[in-house]
N, CA and C atoms as an extended XYZ file, in Angstrom:
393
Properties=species:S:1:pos:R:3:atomname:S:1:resname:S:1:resid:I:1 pbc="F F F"
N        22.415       13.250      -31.931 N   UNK     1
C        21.487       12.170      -32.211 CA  UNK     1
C        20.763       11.771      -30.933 C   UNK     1
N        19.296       11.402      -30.899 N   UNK     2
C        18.748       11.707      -30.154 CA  UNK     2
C        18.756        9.745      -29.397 C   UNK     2
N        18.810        9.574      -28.153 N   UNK     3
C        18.837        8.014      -27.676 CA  UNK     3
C        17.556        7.462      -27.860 C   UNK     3
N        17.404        6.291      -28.036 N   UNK     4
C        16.003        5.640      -27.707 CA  UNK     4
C        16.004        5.141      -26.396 C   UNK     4
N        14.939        5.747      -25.733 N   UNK     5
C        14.383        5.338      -24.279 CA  UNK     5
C        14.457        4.049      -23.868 C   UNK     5
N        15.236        3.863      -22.805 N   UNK     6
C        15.529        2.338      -22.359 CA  UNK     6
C        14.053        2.355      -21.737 C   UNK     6
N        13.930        0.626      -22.418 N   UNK     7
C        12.365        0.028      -22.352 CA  UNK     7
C        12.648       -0.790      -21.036 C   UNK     7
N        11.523       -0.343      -19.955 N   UNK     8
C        11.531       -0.540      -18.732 CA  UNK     8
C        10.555       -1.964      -18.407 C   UNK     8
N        12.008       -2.874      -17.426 N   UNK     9
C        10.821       -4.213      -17.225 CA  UNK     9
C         9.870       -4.211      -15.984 C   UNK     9
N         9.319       -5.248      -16.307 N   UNK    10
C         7.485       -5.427      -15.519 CA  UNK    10
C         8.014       -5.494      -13.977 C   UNK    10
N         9.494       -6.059      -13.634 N   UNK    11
C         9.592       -5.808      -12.256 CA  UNK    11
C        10.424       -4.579      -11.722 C   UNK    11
N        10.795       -3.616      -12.722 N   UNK    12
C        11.284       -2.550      -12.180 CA  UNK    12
C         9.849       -1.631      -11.979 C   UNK    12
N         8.959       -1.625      -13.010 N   UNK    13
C         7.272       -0.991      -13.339 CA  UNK    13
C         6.743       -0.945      -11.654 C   UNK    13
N         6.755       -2.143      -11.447 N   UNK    14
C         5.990       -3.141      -10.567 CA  UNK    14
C         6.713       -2.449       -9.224 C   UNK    14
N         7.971       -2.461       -9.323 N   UNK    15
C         8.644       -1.768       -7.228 CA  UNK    15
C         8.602       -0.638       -7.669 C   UNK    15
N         8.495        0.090       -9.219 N   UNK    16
C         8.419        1.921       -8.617 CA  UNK    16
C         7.031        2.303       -8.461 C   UNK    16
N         6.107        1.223       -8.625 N   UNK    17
C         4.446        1.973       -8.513 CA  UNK    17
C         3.968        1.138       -6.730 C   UNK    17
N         4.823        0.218       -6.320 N   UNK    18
C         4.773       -0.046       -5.316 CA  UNK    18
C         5.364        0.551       -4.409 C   UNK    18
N         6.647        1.158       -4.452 N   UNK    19
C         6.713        2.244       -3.561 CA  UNK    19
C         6.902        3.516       -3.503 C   UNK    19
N         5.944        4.108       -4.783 N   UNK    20
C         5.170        5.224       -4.773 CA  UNK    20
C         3.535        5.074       -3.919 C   UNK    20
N         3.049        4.053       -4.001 N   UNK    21
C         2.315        3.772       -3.524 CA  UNK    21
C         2.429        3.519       -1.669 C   UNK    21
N         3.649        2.885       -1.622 N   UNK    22
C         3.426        3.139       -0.391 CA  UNK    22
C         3.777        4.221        0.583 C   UNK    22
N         4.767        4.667        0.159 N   UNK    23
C         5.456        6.102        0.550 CA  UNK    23
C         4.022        7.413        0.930 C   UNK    23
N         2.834        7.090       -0.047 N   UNK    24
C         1.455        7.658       -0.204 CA  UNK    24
C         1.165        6.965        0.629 C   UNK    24
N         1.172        5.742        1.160 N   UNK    25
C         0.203        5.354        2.414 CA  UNK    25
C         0.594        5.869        4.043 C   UNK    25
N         2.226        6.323        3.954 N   UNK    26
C         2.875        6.332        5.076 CA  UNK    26
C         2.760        7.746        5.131 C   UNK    26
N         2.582        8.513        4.332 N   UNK    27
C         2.485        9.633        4.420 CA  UNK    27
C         0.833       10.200        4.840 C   UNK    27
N        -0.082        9.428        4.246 N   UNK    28
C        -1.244        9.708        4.664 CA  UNK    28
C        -1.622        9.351        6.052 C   UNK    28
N        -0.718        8.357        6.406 N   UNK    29
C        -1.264        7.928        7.748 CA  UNK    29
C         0.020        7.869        9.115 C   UNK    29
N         0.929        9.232        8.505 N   UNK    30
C         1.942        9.335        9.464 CA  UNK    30
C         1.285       10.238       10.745 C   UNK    30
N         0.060       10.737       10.796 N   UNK    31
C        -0.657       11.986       11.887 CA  UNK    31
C        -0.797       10.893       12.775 C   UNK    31
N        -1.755        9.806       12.050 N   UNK    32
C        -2.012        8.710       13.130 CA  UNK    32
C        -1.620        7.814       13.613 C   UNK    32
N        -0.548        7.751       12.935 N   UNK    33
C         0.541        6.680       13.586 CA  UNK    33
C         0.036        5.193       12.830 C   UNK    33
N         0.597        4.204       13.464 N   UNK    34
C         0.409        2.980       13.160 CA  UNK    34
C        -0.729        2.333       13.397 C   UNK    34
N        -1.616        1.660       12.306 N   UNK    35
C        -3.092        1.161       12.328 CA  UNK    35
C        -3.266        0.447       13.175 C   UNK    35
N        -2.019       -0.660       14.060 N   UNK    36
C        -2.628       -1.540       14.937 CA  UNK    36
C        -2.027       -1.602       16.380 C   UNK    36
N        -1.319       -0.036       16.324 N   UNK    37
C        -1.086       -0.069       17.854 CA  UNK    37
C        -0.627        1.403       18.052 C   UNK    37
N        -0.847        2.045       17.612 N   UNK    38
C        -1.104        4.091       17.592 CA  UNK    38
C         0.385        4.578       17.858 C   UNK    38
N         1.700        3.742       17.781 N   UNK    39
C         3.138        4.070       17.983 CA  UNK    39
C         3.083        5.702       16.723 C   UNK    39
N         3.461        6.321       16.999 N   UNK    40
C         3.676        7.641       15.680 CA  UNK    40
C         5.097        7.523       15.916 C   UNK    40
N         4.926        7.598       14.723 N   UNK    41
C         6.734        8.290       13.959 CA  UNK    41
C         7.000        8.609       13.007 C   UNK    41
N         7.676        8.985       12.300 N   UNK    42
C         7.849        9.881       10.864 CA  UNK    42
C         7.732        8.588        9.963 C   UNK    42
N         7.154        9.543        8.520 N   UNK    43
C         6.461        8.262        7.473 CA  UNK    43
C         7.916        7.407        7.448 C   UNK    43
N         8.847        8.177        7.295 N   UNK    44
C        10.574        7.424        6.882 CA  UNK    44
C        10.610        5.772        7.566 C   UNK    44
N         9.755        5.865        8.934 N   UNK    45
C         9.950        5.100       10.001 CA  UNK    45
C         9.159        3.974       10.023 C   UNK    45
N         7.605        4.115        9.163 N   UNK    46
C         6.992        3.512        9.281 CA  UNK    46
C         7.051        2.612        8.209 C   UNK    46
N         6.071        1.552        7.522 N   UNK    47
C         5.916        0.537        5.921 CA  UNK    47
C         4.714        0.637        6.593 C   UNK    47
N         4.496        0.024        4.806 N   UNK    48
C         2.847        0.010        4.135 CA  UNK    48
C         2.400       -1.410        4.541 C   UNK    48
N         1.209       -1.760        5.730 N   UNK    49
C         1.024       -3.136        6.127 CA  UNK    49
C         0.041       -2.793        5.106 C   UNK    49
N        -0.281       -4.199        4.721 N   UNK    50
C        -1.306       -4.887        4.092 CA  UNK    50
C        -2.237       -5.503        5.060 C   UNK    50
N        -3.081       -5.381        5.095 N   UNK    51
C        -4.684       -6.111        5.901 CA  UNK    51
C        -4.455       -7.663        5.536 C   UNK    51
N        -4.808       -7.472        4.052 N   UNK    52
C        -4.614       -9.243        3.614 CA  UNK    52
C        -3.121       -9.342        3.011 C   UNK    52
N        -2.455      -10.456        3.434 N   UNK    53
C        -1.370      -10.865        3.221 CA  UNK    53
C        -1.067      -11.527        1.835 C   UNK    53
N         0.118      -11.278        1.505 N   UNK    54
C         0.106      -12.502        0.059 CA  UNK    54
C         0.398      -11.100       -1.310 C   UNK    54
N        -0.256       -9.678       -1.118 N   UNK    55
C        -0.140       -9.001       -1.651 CA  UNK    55
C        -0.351       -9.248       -3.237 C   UNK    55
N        -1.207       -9.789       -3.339 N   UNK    56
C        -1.739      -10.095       -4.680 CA  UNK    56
C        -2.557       -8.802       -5.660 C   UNK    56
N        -2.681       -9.073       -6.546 N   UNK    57
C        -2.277       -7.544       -7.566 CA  UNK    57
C        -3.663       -7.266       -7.109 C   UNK    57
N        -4.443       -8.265       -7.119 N   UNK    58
C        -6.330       -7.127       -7.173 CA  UNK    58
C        -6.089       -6.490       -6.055 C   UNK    58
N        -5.720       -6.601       -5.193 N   UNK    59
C        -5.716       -5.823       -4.029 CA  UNK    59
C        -4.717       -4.761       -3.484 C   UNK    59
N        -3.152       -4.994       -4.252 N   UNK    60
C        -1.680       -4.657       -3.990 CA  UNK    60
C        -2.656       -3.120       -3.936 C   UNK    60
N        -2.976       -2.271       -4.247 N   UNK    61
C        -3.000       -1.194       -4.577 CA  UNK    61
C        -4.298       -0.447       -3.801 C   UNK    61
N        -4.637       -0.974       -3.209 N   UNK    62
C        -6.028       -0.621       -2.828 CA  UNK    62
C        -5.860       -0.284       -1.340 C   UNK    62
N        -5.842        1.021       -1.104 N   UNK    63
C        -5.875        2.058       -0.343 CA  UNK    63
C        -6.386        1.509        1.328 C   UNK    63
N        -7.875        1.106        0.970 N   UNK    64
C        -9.257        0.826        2.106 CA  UNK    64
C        -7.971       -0.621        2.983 C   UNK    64
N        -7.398       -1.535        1.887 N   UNK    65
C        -6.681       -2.755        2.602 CA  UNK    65
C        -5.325       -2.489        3.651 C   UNK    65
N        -4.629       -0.996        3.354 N   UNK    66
C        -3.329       -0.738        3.128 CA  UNK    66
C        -3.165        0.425        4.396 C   UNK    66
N        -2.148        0.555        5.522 N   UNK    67
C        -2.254        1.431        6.435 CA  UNK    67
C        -0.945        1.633        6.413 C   UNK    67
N        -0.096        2.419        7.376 N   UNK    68
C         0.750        2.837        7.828 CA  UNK    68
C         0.977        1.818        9.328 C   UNK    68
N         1.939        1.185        9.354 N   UNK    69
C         2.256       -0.104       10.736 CA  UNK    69
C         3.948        0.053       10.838 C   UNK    69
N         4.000        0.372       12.407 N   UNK    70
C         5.304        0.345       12.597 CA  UNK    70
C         6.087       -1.476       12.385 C   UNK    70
N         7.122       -1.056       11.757 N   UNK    71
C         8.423       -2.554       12.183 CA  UNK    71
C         8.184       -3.823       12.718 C   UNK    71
N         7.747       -2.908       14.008 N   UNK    72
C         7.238       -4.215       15.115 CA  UNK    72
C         5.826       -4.993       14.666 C   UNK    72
N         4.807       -4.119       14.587 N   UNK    73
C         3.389       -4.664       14.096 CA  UNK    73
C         3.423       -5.579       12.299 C   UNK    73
N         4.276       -4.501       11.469 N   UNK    74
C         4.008       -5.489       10.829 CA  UNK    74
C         4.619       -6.319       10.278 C   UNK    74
N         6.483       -6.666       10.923 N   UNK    75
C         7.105       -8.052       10.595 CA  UNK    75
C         7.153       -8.808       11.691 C   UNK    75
N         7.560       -8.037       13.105 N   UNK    76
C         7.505       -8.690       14.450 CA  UNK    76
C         6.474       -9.154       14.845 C   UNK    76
N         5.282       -8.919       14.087 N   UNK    77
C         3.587       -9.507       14.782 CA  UNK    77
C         3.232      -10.039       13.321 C   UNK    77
N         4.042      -10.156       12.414 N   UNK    78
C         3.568      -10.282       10.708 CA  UNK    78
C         1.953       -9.813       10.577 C   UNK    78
N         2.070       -8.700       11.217 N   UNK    79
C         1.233       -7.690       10.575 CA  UNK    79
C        -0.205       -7.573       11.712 C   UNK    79
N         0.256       -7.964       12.882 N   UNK    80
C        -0.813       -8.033       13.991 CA  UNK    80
C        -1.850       -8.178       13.389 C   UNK    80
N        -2.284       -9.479       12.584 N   UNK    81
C        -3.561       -9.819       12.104 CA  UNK    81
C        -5.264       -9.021       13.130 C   UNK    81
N        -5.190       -9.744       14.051 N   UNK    82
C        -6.192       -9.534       15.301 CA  UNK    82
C        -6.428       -8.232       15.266 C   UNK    82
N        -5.732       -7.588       15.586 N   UNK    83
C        -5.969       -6.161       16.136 CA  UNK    83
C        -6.069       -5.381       14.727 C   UNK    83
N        -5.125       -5.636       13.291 N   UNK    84
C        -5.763       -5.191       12.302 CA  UNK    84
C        -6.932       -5.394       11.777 C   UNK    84
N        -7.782       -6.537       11.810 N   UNK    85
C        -8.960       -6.876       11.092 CA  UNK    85
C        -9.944       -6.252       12.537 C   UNK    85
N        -9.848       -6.259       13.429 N   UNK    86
C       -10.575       -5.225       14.783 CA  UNK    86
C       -10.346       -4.036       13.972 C   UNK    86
N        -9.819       -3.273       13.688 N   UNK    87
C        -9.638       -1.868       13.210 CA  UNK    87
C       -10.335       -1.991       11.990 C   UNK    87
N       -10.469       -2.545       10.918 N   UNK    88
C       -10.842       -2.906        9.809 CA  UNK    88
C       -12.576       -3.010        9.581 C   UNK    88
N       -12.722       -3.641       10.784 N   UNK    89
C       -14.268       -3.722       11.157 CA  UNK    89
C       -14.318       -2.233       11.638 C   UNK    89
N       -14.217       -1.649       12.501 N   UNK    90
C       -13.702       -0.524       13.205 CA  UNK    90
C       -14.485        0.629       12.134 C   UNK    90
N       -13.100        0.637       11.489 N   UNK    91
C       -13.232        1.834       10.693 CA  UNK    91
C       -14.201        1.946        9.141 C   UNK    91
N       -13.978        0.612        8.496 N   UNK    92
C       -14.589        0.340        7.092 CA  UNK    92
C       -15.615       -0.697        7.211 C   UNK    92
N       -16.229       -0.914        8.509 N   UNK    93
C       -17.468       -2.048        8.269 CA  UNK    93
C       -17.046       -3.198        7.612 C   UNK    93
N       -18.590       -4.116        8.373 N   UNK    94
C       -17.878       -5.786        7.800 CA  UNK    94
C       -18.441       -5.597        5.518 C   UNK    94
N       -18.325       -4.846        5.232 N   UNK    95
C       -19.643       -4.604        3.869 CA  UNK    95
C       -17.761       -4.683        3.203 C   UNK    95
N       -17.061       -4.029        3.564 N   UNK    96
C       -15.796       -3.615        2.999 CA  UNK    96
C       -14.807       -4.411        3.297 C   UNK    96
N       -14.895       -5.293        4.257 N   UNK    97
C       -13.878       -6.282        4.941 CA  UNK    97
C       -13.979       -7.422        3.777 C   UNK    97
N       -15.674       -7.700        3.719 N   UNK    98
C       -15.786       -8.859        3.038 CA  UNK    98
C       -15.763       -8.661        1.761 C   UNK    98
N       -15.989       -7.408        0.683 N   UNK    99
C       -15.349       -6.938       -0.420 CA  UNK    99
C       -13.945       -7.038       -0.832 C   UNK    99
N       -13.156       -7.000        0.299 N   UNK   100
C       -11.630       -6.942        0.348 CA  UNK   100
C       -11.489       -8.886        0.152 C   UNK   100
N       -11.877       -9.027        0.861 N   UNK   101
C       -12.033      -10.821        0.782 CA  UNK   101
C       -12.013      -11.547       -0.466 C   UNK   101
N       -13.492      -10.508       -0.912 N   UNK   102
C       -13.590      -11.265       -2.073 CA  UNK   102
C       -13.234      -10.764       -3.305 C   UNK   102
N       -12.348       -9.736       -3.668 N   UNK   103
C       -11.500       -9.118       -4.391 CA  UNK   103
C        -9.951       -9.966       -4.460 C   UNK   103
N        -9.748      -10.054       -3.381 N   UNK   104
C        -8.196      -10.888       -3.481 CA  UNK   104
C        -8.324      -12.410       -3.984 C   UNK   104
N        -9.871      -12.857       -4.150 N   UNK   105
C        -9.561      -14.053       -5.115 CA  UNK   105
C        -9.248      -13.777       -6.256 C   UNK   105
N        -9.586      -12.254       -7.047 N   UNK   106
C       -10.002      -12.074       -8.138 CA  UNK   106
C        -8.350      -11.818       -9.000 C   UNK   106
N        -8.210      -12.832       -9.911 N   UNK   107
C        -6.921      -12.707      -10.913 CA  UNK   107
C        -6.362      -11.651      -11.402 C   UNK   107
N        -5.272      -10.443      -11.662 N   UNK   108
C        -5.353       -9.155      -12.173 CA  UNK   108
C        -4.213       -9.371      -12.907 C   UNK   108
N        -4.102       -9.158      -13.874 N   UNK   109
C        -2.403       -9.185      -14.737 CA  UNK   109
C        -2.157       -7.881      -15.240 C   UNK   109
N        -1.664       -7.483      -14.357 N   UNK   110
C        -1.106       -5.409      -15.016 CA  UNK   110
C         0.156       -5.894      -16.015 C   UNK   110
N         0.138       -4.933      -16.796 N   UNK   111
C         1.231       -4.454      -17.840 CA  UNK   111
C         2.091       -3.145      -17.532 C   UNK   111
N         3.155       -2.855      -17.558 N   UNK   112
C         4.048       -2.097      -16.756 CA  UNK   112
C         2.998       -0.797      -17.642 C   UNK   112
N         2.604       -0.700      -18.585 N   UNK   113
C         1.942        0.681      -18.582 CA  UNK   113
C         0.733        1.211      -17.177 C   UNK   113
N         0.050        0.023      -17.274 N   UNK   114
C        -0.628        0.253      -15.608 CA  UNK   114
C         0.347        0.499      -14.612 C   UNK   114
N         1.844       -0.392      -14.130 N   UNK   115
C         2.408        0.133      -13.176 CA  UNK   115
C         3.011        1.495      -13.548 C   UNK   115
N         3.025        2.117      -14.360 N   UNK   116
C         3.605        3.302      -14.928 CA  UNK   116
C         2.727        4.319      -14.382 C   UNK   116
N         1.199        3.865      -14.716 N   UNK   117
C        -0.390        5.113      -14.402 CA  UNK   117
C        -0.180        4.970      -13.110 C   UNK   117
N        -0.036        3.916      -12.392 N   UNK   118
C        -0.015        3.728      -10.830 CA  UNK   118
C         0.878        4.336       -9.939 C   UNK   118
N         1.936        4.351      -10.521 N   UNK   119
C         3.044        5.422       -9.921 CA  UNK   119
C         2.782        6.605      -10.293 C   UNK   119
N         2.867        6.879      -11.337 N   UNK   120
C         2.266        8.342      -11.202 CA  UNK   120
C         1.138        9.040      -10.936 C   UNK   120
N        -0.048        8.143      -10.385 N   UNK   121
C        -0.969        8.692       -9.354 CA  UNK   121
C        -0.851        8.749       -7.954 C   UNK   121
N         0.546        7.788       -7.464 N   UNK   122
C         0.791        8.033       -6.199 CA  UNK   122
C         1.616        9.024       -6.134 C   UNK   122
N         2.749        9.491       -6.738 N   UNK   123
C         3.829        9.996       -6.959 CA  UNK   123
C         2.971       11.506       -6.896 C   UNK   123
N         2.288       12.005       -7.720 N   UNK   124
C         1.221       13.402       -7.364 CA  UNK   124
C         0.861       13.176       -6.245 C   UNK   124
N         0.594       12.460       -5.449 N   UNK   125
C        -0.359       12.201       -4.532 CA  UNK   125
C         0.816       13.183       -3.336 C   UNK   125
N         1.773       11.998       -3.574 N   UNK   126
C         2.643       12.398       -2.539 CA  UNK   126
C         3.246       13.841       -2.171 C   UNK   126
N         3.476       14.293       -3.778 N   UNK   127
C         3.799       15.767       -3.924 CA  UNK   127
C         3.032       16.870       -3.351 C   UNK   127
N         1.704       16.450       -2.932 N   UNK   128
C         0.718       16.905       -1.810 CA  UNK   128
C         1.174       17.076       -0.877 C   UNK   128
N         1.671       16.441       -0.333 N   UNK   129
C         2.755       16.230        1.072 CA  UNK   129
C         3.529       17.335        1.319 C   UNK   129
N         4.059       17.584       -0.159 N   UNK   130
C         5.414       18.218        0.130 CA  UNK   130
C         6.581       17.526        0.353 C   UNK   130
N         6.681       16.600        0.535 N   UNK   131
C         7.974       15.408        1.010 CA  UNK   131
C         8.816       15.253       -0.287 C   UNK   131
């Protein structure tokens, strides 16, 4: 007799598309090391800083906000604000800084089927890797 699939909740959905997602950020940006102070070390070593803090859903996921930051930068400096939003200008112009701005006002209510699509577009992603 065949089981019925244990129905998965919005905060288990929610940490496996979050760190599929970030595991994809640390991996994309393990060559260059850390966004706000160039330390390299293996993705294992590094977390996924956030640009804007608060990690609110319009933005949780969005690539352009999201880098690879060693330990130190982003709990010991809570995320070296300064020198990240310098890089931010830097690399993605003020056109994308202030998009990011004004995106994180914007309300988003996912349903674990979105965190479900979300993990499994990072989760391929990663398999790129090879890791």
């Amino acid at each position: 007799m065949l089981k019925k699939p244990k129905k998965i909740t919005y905060a288990k959905a929610k940490r496996k598309a979050r760190d599929a997602f970030s595991k994809y950020i640390r991996l994309r940006d393990e060559v260059q090391g850390c966004f706000t102070c160039g330390v390299v070390k293996p993705y294992k070593q590094m977390q996924a800083g956030h640009w804007i803090p608060g990690r609110h859903n319009s933005i949780l996921f969005d690539e352009r906000g999201c880098h690879a930051q060693c330990y130190h930068c982003n709990i010991g400096l809570k995320g070296n604000p300064v020198v990240y939003y310098d890089r931010m200008l830097k690399d993605y112009g003020v056109e994308v800084c202030n998009e990011l701005k004004r995106i994180d006002k914007i309300i988003i209510q996912y349903k674990v089927i979105d965190f479900l699509g979300i993990e499994q577009k990072y989760s391929d992603l990663v398999d790129t890797y090879g890791k």
